[in-house]
Structures are given as C-alpha cells and as structure tokens.
VOKEDREN-202044 format. One record per atom (N, C-alpha, C): residue number from 1; z negated, x negated, y negated. Coordinates in steps of 0.02 Angstrom, whole numbers. Last residue first. Layout:
nr;up;east;north
NUM;Z;X;Y
...
***
This chain:
nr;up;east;north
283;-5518;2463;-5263
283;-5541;2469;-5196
283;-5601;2436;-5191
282;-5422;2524;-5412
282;-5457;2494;-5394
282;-5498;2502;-5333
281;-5286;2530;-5527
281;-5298;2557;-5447
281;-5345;2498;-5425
280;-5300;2542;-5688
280;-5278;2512;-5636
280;-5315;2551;-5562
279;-5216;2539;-5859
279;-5209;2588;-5774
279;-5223;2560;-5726
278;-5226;2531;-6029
278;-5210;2510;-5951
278;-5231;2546;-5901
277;-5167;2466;-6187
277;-5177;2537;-6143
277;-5175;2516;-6049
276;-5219;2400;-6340
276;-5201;2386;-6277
276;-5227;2463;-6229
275;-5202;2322;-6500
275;-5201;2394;-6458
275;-5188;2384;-6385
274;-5241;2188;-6603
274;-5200;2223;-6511
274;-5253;2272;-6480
273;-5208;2093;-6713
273;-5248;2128;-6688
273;-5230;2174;-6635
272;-5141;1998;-6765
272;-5243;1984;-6715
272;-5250;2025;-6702
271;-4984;1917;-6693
271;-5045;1982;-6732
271;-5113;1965;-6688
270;-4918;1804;-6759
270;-4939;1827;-6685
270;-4994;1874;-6718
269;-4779;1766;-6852
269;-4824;1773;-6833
269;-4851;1826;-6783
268;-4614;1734;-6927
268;-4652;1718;-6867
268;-4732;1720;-6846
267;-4606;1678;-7057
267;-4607;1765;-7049
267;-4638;1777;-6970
266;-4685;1536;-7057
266;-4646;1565;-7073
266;-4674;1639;-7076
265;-4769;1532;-6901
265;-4727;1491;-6935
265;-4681;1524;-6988
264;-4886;1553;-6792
264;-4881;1563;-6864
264;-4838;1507;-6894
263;-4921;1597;-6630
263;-4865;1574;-6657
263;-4897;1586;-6734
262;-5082;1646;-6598
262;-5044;1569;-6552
262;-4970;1544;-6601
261;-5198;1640;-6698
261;-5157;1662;-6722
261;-5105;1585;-6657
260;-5370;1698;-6674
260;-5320;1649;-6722
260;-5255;1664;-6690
259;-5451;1790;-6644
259;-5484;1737;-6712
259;-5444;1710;-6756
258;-5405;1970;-6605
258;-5404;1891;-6622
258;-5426;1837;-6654
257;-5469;2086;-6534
257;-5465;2058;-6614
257;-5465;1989;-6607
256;-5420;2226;-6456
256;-5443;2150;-6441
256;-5429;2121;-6539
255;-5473;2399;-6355
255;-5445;2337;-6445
255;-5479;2263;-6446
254;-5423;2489;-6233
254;-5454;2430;-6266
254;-5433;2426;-6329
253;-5445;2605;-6122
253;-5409;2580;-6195
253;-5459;2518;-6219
252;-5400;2655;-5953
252;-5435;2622;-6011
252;-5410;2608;-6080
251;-5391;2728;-5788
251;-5376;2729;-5855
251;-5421;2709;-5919
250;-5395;2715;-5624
250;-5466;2717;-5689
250;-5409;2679;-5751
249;-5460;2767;-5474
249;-5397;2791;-5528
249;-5435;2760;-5586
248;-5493;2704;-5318
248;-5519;2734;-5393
248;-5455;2711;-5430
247;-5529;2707;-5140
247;-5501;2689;-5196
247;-5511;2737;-5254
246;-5595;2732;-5055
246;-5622;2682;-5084
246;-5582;2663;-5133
245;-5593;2887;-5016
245;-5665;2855;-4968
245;-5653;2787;-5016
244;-5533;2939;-5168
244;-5524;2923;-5081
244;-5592;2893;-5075
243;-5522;2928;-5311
243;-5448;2972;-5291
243;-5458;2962;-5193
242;-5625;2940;-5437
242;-5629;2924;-5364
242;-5576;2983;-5348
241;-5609;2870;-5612
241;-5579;2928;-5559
241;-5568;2924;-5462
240;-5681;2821;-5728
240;-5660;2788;-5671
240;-5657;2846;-5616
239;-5630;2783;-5911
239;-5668;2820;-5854
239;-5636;2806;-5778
238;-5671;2707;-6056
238;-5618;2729;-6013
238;-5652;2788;-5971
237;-5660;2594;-6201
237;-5689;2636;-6140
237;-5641;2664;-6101
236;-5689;2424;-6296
236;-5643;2493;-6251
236;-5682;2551;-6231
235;-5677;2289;-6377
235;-5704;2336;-6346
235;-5670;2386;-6332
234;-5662;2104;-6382
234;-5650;2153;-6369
234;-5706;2210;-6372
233;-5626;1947;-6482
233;-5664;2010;-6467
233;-5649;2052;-6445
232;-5539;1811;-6445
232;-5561;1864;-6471
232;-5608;1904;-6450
231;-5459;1628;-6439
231;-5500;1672;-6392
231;-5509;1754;-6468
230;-5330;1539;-6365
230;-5338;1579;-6423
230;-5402;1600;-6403
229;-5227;1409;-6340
229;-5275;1433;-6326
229;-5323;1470;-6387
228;-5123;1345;-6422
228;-5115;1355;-6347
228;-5156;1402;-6327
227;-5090;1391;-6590
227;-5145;1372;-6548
227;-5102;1388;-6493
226;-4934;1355;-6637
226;-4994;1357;-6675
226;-5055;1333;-6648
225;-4829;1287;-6532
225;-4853;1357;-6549
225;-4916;1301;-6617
224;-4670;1226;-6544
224;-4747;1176;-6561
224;-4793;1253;-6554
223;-4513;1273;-6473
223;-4566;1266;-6534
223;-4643;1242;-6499
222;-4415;1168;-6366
222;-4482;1197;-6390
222;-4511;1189;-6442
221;-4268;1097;-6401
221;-4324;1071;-6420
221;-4370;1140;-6416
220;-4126;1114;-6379
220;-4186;1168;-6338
220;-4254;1145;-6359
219;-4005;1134;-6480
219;-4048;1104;-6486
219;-4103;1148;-6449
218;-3833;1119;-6572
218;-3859;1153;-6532
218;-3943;1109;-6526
217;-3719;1135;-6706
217;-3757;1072;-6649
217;-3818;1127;-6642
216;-3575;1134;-6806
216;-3633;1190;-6753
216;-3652;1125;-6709
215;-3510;1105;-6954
215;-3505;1088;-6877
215;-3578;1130;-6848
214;-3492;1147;-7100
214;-3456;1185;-7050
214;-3466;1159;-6984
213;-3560;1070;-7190
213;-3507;1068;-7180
213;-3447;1084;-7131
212;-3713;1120;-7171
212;-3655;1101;-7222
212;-3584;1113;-7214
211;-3726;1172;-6982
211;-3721;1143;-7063
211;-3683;1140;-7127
210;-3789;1287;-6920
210;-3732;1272;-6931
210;-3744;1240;-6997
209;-3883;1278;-6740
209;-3882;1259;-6832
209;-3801;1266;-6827
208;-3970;1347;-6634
208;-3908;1354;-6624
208;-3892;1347;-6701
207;-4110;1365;-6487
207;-4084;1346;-6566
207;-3997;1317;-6593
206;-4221;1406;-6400
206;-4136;1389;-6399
206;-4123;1390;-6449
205;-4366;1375;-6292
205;-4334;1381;-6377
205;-4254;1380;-6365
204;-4483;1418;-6211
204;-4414;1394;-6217
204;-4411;1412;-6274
203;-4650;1383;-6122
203;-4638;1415;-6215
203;-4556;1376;-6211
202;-4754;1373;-6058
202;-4678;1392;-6035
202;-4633;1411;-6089
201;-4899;1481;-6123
201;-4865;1424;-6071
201;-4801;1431;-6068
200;-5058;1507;-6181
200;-4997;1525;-6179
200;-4964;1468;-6167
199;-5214;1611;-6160
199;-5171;1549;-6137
199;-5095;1569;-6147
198;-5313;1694;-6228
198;-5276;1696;-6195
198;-5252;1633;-6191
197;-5500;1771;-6164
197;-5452;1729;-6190
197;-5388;1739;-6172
196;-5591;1895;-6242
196;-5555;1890;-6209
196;-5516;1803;-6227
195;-5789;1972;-6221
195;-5719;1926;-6247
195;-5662;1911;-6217
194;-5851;2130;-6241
194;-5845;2067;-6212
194;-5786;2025;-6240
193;-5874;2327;-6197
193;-5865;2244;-6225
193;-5865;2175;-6201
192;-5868;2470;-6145
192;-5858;2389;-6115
192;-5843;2378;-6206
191;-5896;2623;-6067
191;-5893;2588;-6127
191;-5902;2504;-6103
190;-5848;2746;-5939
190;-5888;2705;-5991
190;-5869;2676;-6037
189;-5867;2890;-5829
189;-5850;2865;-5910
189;-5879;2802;-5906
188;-5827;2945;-5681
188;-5876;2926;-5729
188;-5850;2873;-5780
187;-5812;3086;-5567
187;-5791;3074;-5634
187;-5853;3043;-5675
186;-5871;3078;-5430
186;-5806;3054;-5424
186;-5771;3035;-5505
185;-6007;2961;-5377
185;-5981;3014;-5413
185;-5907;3013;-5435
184;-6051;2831;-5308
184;-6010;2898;-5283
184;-5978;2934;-5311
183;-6135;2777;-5408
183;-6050;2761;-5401
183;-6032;2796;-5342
182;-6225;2848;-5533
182;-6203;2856;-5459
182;-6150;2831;-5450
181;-6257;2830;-5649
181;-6266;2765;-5596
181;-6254;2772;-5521
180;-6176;2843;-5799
180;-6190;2881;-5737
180;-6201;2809;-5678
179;-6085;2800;-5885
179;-6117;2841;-5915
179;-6156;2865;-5853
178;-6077;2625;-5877
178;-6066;2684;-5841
178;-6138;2727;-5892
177;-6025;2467;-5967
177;-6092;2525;-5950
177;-6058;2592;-5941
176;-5977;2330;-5928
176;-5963;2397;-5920
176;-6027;2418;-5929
175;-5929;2194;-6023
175;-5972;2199;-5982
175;-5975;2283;-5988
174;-5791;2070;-5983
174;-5802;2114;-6028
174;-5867;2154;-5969
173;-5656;1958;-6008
173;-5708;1959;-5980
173;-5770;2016;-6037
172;-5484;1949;-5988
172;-5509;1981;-6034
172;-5614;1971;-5957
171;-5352;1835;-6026
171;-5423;1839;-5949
171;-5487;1869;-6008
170;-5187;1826;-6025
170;-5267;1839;-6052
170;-5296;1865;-5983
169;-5065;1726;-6021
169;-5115;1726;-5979
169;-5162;1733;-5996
168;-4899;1735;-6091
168;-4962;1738;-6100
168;-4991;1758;-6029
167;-4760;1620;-6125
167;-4811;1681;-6072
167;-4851;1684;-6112
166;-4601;1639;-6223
166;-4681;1618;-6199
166;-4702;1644;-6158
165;-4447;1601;-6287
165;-4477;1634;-6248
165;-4546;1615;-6229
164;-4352;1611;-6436
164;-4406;1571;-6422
164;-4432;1639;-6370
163;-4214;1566;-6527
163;-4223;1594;-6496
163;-4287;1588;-6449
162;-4130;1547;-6678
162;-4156;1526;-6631
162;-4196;1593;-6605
161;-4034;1478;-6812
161;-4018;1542;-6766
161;-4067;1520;-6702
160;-3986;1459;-6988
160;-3979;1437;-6912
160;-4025;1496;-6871
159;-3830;1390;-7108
159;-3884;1431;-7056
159;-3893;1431;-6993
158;-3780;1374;-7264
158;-3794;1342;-7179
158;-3841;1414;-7134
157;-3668;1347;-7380
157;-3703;1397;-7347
157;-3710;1350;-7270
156;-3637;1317;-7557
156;-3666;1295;-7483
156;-3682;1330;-7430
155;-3536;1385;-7679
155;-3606;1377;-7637
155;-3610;1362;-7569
154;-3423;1433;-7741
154;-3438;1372;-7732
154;-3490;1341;-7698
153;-3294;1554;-7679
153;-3370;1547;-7683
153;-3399;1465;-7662
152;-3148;1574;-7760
152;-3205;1546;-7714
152;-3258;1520;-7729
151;-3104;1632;-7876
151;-3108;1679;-7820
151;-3167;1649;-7762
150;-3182;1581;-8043
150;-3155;1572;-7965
150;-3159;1630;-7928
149;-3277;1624;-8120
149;-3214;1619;-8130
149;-3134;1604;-8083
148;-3417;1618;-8089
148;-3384;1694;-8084
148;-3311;1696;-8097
147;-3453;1504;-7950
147;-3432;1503;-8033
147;-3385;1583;-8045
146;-3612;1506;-7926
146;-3565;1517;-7899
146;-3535;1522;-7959
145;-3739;1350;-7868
145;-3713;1420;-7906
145;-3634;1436;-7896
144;-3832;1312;-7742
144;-3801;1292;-7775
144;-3767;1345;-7811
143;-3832;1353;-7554
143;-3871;1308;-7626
143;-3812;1286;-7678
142;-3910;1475;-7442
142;-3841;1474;-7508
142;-3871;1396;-7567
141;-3970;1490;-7292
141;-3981;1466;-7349
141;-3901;1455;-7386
140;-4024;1596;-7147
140;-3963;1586;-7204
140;-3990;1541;-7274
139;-4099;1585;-7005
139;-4115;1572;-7070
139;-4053;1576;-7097
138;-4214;1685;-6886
138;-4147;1650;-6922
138;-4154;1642;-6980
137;-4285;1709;-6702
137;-4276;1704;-6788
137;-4212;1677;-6821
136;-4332;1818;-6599
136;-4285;1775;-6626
136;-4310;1779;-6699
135;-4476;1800;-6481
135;-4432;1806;-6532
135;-4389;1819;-6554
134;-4603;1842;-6348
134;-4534;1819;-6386
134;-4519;1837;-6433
133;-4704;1870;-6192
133;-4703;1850;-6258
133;-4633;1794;-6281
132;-4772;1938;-6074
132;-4691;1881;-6097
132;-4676;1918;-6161
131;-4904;1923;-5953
131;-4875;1968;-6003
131;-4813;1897;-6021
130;-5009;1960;-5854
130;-4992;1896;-5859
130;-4947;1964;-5895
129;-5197;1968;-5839
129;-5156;2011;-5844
129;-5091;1940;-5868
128;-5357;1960;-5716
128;-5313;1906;-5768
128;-5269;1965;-5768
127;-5530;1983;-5752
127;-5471;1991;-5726
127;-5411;1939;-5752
126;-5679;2077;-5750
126;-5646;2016;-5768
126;-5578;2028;-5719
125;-5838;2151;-5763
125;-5763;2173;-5771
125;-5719;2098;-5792
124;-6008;2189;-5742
124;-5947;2128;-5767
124;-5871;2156;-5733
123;-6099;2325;-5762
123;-6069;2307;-5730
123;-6031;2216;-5761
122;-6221;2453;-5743
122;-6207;2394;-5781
122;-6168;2351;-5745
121;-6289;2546;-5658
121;-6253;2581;-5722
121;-6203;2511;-5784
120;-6388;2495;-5574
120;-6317;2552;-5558
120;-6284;2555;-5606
119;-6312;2302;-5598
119;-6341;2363;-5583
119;-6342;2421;-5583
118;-6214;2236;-5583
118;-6268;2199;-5612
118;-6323;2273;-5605
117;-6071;2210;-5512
117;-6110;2264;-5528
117;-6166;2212;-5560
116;-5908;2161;-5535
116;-5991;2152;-5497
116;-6023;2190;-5526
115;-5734;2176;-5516
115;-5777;2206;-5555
115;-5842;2197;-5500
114;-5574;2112;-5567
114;-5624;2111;-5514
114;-5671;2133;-5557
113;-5384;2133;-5568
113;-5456;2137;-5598
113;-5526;2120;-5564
112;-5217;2081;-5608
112;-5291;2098;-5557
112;-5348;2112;-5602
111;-5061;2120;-5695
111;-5112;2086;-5677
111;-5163;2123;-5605
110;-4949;2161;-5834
110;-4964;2156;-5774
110;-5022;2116;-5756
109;-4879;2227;-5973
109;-4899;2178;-5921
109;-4921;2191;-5876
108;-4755;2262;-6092
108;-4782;2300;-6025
108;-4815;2210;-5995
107;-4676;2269;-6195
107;-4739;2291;-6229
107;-4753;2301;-6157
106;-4595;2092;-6231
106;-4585;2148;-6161
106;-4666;2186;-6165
105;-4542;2034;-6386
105;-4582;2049;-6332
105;-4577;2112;-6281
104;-4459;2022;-6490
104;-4423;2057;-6443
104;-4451;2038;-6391
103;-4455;2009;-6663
103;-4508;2011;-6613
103;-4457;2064;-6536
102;-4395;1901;-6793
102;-4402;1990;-6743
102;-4414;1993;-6680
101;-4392;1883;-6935
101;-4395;1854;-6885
101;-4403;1923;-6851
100;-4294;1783;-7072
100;-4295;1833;-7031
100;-4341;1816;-6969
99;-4258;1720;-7257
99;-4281;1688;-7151
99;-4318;1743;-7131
98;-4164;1651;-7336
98;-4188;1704;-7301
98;-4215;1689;-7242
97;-4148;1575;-7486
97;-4167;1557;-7424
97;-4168;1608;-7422
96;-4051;1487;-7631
96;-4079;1546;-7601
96;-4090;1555;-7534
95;-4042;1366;-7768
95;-4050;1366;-7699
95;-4083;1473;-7673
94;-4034;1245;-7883
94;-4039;1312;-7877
94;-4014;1347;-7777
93;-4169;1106;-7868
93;-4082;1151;-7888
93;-4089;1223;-7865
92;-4214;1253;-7970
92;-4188;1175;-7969
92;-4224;1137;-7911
91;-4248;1374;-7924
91;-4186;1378;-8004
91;-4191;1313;-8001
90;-4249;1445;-7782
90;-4247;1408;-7832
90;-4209;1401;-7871
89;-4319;1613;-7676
89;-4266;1559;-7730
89;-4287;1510;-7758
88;-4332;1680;-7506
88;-4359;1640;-7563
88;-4287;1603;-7606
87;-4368;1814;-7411
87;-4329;1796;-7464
87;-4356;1750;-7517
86;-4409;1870;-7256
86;-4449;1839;-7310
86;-4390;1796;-7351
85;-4453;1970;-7123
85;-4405;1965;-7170
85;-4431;1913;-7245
84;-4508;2016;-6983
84;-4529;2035;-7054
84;-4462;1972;-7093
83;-4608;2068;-6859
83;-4538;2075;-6866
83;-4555;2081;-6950
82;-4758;1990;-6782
82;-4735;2023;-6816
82;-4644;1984;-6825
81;-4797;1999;-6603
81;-4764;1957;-6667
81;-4745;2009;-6707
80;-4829;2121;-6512
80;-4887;2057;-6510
80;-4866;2001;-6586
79;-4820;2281;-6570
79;-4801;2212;-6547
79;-4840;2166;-6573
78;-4891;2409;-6489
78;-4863;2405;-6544
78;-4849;2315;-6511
77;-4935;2472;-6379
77;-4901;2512;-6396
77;-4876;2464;-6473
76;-4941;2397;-6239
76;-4968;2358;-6296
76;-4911;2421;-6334
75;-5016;2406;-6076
75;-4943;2425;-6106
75;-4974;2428;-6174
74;-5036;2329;-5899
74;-5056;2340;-5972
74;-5000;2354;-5996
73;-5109;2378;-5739
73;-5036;2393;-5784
73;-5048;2392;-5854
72;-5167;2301;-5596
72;-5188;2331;-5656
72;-5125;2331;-5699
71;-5279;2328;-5442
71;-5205;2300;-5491
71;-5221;2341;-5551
70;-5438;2280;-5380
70;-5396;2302;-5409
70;-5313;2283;-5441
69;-5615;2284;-5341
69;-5550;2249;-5322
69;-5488;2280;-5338
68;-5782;2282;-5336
68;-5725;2312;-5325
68;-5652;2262;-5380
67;-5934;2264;-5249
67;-5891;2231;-5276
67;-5819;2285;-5273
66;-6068;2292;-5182
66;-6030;2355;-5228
66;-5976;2335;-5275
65;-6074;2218;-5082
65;-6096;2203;-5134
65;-6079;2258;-5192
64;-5932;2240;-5006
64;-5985;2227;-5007
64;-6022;2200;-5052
63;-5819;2388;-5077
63;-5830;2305;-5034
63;-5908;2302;-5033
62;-5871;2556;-5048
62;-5867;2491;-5079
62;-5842;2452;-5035
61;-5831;2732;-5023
61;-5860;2668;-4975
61;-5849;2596;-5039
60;-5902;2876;-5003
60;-5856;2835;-5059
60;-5897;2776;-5029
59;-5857;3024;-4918
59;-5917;2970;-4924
59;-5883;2921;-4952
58;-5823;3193;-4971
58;-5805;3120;-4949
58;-5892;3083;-4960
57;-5909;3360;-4913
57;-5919;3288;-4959
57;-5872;3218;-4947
56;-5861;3417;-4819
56;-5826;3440;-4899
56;-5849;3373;-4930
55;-5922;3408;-4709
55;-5860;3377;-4700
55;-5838;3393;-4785
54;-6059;3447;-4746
54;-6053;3364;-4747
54;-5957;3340;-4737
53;-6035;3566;-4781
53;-6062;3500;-4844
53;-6048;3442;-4813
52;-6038;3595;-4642
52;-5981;3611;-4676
52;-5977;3560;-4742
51;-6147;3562;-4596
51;-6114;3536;-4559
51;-6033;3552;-4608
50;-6234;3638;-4650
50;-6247;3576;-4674
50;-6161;3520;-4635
49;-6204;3757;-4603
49;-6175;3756;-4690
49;-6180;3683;-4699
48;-6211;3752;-4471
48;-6144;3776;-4507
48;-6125;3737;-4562
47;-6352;3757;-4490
47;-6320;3684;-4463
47;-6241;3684;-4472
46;-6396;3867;-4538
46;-6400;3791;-4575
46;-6365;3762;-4531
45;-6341;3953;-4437
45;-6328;3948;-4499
45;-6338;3888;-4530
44;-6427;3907;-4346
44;-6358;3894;-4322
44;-6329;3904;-4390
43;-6557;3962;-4391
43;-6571;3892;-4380
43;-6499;3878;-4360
42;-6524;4085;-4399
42;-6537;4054;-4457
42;-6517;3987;-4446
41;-6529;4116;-4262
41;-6477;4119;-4276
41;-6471;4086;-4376
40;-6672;4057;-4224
40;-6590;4029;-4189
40;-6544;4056;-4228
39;-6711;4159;-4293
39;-6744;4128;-4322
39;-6687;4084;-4277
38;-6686;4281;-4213
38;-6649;4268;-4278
38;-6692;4210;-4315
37;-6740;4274;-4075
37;-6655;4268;-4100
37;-6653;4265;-4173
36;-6874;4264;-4111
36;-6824;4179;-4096
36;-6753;4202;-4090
35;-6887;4411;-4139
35;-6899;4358;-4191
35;-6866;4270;-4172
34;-6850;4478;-4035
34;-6818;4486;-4076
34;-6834;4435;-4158
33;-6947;4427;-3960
33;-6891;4395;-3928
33;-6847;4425;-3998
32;-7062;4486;-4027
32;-7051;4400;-3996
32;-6983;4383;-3988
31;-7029;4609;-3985
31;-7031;4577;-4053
31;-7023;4506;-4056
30;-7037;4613;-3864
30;-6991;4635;-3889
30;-6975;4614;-3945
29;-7181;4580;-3834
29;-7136;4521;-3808
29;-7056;4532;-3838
28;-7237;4711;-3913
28;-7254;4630;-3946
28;-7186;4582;-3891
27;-7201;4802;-3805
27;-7187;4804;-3916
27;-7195;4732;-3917
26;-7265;4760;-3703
26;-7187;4766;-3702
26;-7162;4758;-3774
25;-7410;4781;-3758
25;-7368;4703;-3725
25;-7300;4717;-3742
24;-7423;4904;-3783
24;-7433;4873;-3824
24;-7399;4804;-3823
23;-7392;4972;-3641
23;-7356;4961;-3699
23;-7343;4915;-3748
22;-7497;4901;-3581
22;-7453;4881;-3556
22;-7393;4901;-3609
21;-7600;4976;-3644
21;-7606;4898;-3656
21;-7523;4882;-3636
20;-7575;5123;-3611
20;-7590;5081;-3688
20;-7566;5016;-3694
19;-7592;5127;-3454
19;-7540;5126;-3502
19;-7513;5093;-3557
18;-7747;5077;-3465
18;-7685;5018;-3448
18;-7613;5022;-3466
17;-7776;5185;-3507
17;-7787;5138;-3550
17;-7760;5086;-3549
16;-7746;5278;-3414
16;-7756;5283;-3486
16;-7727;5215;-3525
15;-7850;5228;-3312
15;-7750;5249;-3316
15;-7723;5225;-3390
14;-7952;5265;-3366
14;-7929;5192;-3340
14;-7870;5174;-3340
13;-7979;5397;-3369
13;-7949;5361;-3432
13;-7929;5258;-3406
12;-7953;5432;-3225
12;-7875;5430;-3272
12;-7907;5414;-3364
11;-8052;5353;-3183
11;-8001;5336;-3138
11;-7934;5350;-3213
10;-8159;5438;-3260
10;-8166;5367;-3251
10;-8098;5359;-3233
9;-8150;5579;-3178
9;-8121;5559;-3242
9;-8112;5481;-3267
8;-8151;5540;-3029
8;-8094;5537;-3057
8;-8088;5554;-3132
7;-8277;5516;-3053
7;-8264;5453;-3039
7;-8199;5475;-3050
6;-8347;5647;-3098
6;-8352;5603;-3117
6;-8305;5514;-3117
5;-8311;5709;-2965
5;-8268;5734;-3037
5;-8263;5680;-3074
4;-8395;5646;-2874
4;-8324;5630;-2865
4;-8287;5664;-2938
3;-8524;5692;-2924
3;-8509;5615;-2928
3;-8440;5598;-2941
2;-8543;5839;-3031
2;-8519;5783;-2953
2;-8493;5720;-2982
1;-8656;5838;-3160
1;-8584;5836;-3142
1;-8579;5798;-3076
***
C-alpha cells in the first residue's frame, strides 16, 4: 500500500478518535455541572427546612440557674371552719344552750412561688399564699322552766353574738418530680409532696352580750386561737404549660392534711383537711 494512502488512513482514524474523546468530555462536564446544580439545590433545601424548624421552634429561656419565679391564685372549694350547730340541756338547774357557728371565710387566696431545680426531672417548689380566715358565732341560752299556766314566759334568756376575723400565712414547701426532664418541652406533668406550714395573725373579734337582765355590753377582746402555728402534709400534681420564650401556665391540685387544728372552740372548728386548687404564672 502507498505510503501517502497509508498516512491518510492513519490521519482520519486519528480524526476519529479525537472526535470520540472530545464527546466523551462534553457528556461528562455536562453531567458534572448537572450534578452540583442539584446537589446546591438540595443543599438550599436543607437550609430552607432547617431555617424554617428553627423559626417554628420557640427557644424557652429560664432565670439563671433554671430558677423560676411566679404569682399564684389559691381557691379552697370547701371551707377552712366548720358551720355546725350544737344543742345542749340541763335538768339541774334546768337550763337549754345553743351555740351556732358559721364559717364566712373568703374560699380565694393569693400569693408567690419560687421553684430550684435539683435536677432535670427533680425540683423544690416553695412559696407563700396569704388567705382571710372568719366566723361568726352565737349563743342563746333559756334557764329555768316555763310555767304552762302563765301567758309569760318565766325563763331567762341571754345571748351572745360574735364576730372573729384572721389571716393565714401558708408556706407550702414541696418537692416536684417532672414526668419529663426536658424543661423546654412545652406539656409536662408532675407529682409533688412535702409539708406545709401555716401562721395565723391579726385575729379581730367583735362580740356583742345580752344579759340577764336585758342590758347589751359590747367587747373586742381577740379570741385566744387554739394553735398560732400549725404544720401538715401535703400532696398534689399538676402540669406545667409553656405559654412563651419564659413564661409557664401551670395548674395544680393539692391536699393538705393538718396535724392540728388553729381555731377549736365549741362548734367553731378549723378543718384538717384542705382541698386546694391553684393557677400560677410562672417566669
């Protein structure tokens, strides 16, 4: 075969072949470039979605120390004194007593709270709640018999009539366990025990006798309470409702069991045992 045939077959598979290659390039830089657009456009996706989670998530902020800080609304669905009625006689001398008493406490209090963590899920809960505690009572006594032959009634009659206002100052101290240790989380339950004391202060009396013999004398002498200082048992639960970046909704029930007893005089007594319902807004 001539040289020159020879050298132009050489020449067009050379052609040939650079064609090939130079294709082959264009496919591959095509692909390249069609692979960092969508691997950018993934990579703008996550940052969308992360960027969207992050404005949907609040971030729930504490005081320091994961200390939190609060008002608080107590409401006592039943009463702190019992309302009760007590009828006594004698046949010497012959004598008949009534003595009434009736509880006209305010079932709403008021107060703070403060709450330390002890760890995620374990907490101290303390506070003061200030509440107004009251009475009235009365007495009718008849002494002596009545003669059925007479129009008038030969019997004695006196009676008397009082009126008694108090505080109370319980400082319920009680230890939380969260069903959950995230305190971010916006719905979390728990359970508390612990003890409570109360203090009671400011105690007015107004007292208003009618004697024997028809004269009225008046008298502010303060009743004497029973105990000043009471202490009990508590337990409750509740749950604690994240309503913002730091404040919390948190509805509770308690039951407090008394040891002893601040008023017991008579029909006049202070119940041990207390239902208690509360609400407080805590930061």
């Amino acid at each position: 075969m001539p040289r020159n045939i020879s050298n132009q077959m050489n020449m067009k598979r050379l052609l040939q072949q650079i064609k090939v290659l130079g294709l082959g390039a264009l496919l591959l830089c095509l692909g390249a470039n069609a692979q960092d657009q969508t691997g950018a456009q993934d990579q703008t996706g996550d940052l969308g979605r992360t960027g969207a989670n992050a404005v949907n998530k609040p971030e729930y902020k504490d005081l320091p120390g994961g200390i939190r800080i609060g008002a608080t609304l107590s409401v006592l669905p039943f009463d702190m004194i019992s309302s009760e009625t007590v009828r006594t006689t004698t046949s010497n001398p012959v004598s008949e007593t009534v003595l009434a008493s009736q509880s006209t406490s305010n079932p709403a209090g008021a107060g703070f709270s403060i709450e330390v963590p002890l760890s995620r899920r374990i907490t101290v809960h303390s506070g003061l709640i200030f509440r107004g505690a009251s009475y009235n009572a009365g007495t009718q006594s008849l002494f002596g018999e009545d003669d059925e032959d007479t129009e008038e009634d030969e019997r004695v009659y006196s009676s008397s009539l009082q009126r008694t206002r108090s505080r109370y100052f319980d400082v319920p101290v009680l230890m939380r366990f969260y069903d959950s240790g995230d305190s971010g989380k916006k719905f979390r339950g728990f359970f508390q025990a612990g003890a409570a004391f109360r203090h009671a202060c400011s105690i007015e009396t107004y007292r208003e006798i009618a004697a024997e013999d028809g004269s009225t004398s008046r008298d502010e002498t303060p009743v004497k309470p029973r105990n000043t200082n009471i202490t009990g048992a508590v337990i409750g639960a509740g749950f604690s409702m994240r309503a913002g970046s730091r404040a919390a909704f948190v509805p509770e029930l308690r039951y407090t069991r008394w040891f002893s007893q601040t008023f017991d005089d008579g029909p006049t007594r202070s119940s041990k045992n207390q239902l208690e319902i509360l609400v407080s807004v805590t930061f």
